[in-house]
C-alpha positions as CSV (number, residue, x, y, z in Angstrom):
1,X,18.8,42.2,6.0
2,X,16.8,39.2,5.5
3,X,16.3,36.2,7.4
4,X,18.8,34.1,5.8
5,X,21.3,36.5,4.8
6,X,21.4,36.6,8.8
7,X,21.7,33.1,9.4
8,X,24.3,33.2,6.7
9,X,26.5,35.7,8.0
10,X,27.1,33.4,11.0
11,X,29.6,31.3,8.8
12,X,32.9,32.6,8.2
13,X,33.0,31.7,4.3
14,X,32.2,33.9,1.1
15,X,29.3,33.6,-0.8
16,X,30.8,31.8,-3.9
17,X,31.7,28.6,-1.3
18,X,28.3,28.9,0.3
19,X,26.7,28.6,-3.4
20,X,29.3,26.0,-4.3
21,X,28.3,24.2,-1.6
22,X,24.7,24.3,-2.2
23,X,25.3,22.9,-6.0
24,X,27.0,20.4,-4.7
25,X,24.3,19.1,-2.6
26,X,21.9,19.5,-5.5
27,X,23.8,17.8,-7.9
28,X,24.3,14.4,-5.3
29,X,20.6,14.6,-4.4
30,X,19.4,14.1,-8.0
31,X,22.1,12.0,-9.2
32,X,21.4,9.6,-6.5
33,X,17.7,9.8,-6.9
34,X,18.3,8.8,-10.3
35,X,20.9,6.7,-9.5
36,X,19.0,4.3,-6.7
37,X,15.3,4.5,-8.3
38,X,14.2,7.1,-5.3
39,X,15.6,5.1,-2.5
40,X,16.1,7.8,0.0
41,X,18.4,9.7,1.0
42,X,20.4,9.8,4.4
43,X,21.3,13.0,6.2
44,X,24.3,11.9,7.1
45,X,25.7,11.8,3.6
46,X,24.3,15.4,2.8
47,X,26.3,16.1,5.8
48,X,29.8,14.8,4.9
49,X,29.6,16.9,1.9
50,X,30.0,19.8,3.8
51,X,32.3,18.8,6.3
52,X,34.2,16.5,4.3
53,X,35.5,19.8,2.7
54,X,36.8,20.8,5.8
55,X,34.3,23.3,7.3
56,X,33.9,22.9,10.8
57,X,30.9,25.5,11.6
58,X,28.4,23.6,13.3
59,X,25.1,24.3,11.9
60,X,26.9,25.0,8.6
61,X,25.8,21.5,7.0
62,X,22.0,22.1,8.1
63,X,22.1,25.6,6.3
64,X,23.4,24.7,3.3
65,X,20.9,21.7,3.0
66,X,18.0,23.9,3.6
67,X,19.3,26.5,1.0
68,X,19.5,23.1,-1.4
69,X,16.1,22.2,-0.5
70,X,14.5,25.8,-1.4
71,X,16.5,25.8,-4.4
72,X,14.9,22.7,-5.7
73,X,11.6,23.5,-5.1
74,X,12.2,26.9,-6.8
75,X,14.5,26.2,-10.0
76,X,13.4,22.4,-10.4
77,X,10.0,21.9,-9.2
78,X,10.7,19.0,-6.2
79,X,10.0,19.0,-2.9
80,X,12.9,17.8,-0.8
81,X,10.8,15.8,1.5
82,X,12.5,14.7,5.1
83,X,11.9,11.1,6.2
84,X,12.0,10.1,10.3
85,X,11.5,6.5,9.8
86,X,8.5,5.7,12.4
87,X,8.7,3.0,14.8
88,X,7.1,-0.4,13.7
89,X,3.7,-1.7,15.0
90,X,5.7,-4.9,15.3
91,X,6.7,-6.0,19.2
92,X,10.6,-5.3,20.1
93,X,12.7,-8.2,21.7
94,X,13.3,-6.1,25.2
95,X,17.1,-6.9,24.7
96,X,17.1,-4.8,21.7
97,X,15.5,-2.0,22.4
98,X,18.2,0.7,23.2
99,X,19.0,-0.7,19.2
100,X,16.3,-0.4,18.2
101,X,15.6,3.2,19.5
102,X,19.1,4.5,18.2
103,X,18.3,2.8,14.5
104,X,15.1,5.2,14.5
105,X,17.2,8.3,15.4
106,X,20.2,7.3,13.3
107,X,17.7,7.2,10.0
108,X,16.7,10.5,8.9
109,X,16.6,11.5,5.4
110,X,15.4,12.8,2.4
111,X,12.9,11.4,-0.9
112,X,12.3,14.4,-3.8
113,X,8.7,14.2,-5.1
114,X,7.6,16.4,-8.1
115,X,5.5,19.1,-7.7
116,X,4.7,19.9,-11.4
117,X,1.2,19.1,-12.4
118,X,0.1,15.4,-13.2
119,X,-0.5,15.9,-16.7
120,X,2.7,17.9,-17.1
121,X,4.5,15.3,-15.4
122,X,3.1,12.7,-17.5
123,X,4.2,14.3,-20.9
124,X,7.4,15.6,-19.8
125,X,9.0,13.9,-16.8
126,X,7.6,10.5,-16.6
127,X,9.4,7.3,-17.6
128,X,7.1,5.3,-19.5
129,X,9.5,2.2,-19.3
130,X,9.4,2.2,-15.2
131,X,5.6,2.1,-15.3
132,X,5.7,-2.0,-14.4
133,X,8.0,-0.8,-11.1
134,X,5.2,1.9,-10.2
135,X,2.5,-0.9,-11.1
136,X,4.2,-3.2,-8.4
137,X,4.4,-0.6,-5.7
138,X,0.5,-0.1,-6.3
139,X,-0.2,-3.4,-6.0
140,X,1.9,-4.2,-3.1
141,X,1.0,-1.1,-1.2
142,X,-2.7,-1.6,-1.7
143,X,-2.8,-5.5,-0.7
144,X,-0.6,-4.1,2.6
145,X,-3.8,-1.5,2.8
146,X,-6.3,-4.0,2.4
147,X,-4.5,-6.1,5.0
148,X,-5.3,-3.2,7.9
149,X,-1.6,-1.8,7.1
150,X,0.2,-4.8,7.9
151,X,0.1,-8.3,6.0
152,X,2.5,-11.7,6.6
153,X,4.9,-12.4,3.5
154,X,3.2,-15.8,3.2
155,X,-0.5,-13.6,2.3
156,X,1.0,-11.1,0.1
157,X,2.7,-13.4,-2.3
158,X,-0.6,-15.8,-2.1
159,X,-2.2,-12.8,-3.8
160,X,1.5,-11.8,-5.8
161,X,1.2,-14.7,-7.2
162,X,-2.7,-15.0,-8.2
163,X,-1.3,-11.9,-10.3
164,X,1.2,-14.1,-11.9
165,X,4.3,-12.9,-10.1
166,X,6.1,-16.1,-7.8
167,X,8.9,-15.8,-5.2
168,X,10.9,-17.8,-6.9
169,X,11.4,-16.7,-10.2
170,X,14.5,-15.0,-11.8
171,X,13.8,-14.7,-14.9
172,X,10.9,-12.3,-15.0
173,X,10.9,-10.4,-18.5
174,X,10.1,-7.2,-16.3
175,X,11.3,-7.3,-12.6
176,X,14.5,-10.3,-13.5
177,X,14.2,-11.5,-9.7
178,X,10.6,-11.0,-8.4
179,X,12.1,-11.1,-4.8
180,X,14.2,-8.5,-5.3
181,X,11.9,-6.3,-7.0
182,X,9.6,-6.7,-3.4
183,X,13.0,-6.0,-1.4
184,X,13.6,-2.6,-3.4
185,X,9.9,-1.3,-2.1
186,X,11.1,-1.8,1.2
187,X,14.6,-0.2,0.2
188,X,12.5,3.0,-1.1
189,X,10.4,3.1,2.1
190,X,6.8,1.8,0.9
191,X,7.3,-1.1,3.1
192,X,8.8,-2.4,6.3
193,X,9.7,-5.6,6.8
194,X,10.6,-7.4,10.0
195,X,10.8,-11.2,11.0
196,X,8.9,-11.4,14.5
197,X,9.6,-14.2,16.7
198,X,6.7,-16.7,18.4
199,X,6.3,-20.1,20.0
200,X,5.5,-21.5,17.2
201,X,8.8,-19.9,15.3
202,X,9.0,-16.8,13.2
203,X,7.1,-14.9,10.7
204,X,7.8,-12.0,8.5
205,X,5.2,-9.4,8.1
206,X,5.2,-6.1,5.6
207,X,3.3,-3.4,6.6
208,X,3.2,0.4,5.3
209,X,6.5,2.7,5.5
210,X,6.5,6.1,5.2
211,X,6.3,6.6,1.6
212,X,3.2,5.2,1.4
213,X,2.0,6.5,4.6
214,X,2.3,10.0,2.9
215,X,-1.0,12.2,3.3
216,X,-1.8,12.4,-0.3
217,X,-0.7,9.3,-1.9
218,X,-2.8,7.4,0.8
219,X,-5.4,9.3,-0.1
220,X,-4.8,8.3,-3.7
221,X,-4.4,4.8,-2.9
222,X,-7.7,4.6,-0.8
223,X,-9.6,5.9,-3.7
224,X,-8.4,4.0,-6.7
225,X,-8.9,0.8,-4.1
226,X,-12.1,2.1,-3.5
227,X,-13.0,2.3,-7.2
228,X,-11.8,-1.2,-7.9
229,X,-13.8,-2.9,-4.9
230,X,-16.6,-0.7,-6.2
231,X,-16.7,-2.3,-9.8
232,X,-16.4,-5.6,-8.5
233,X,-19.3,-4.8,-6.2
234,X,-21.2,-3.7,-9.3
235,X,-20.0,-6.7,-11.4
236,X,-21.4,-9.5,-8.8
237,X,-24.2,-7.6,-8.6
238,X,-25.2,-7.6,-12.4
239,X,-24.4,-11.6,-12.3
């Protein structure tokens, strides 16, 4: 018997519910993914799925999402990636702490990220009419990099808007509300924000989330900055 046909046999259900549980889990995960632009996912919801049909097994809910996450990886080529939002470089008011601290364990959960080849992506998957939303999380993310990881609000839309995009617009023939399109970066975990308080009153900083604290699109986003502070290099050089 095989490793998970042991852990299944655990739960007193058939099969058949075990798969229609699984489905179910699959179809929420990519309808919301869809639904919300790739904002992630919370555990917790994944959770009442199972439990909210009345099955009481413990470690049920944490079975069937891994059999979800193996499924999608197998029959539709995405990682189910899991998201343990990290504590923020920015200082804690000591009165909010024990907050603070159960805000960070109350937020795991779950992005899906292709695994199918770039240029297969490109042709088959990719949305050609999102590409100004993926333009804007470059941008943002990489002015956040250039920044040492962590910029005030006031810098990043000094160099938003030397790009043409102002805080105050709503009427942007791409993004509608420019503000809002900066909030949904920090809704889909590139950015964190967080107002810190001083004596001189308070400031709101971004820095990198998760998302773009991920292994390999950092490593993207160092090189194509690399390649643009390279050319520019070259450029003053030839004037």
């Amino acid at each position: 018997m095989s490793a998970n046909l042991e852990s299944f046999s655990q739960f007193d259900i058939s099969e058949h519910e075990k798969d229609k549980l699984v489905g179910e889990v699959i179809r929420y995960i990519l309808f919301k993914a869809e639904q919300n632009s790739g904002c992630p996912i919370k555990r917790e919801e994944l959770t009442l799925l199972v439990t909210g049909k009345g099955y009481r097994q413990r470690n049920l809910p944490a079975f069937v999402i891994n059999e979800a996450k193996s499924k999608l990886a197998s029959i539709f080529g995405y990682e189910m990636r899991e998201l343990q939002r990290s504590r923020s470089s920015f200082s804690v008011n000591p009165g909010r702490a024990s907050q603070s601290q159960q805000s960070v364990a109350d937020a795991k959960s779950y992005i899906i990220i292709s695994q199918l080849p770039p240029d297969v992506y490109r042709k088959f998957v990719e949305d050609t009419s999102s590409s100004h939303v993926t333009g804007l999380t470059f941008v943002v993310v990489g002015i956040i990099h250039l920044g040492g990881g962590k910029v005030t609000e006031e810098n990043l839309w000094h160099h938003l808007r030397r790009l043409g995009l102002h805080e105050n617009e709503e009427n942007h023939p791409n993004f509608a509300s420019t503000k809002l399109a900066l909030e949904s970066l920090v809704q889909q975990r590139q950015s964190l924000k967080e107002k810190v308080n001083g004596p001189e009153g308070s400031t709101v900083y971004y820095e990198l989330a998760e998302r773009a604290l991920d292994g390999a699109i950092n490593d993207r986003i160092k090189e194509y900055v690399s390649q643009i502070v390279q050319k520019d290099v070259t450029s003053l050089e030839a004037d």
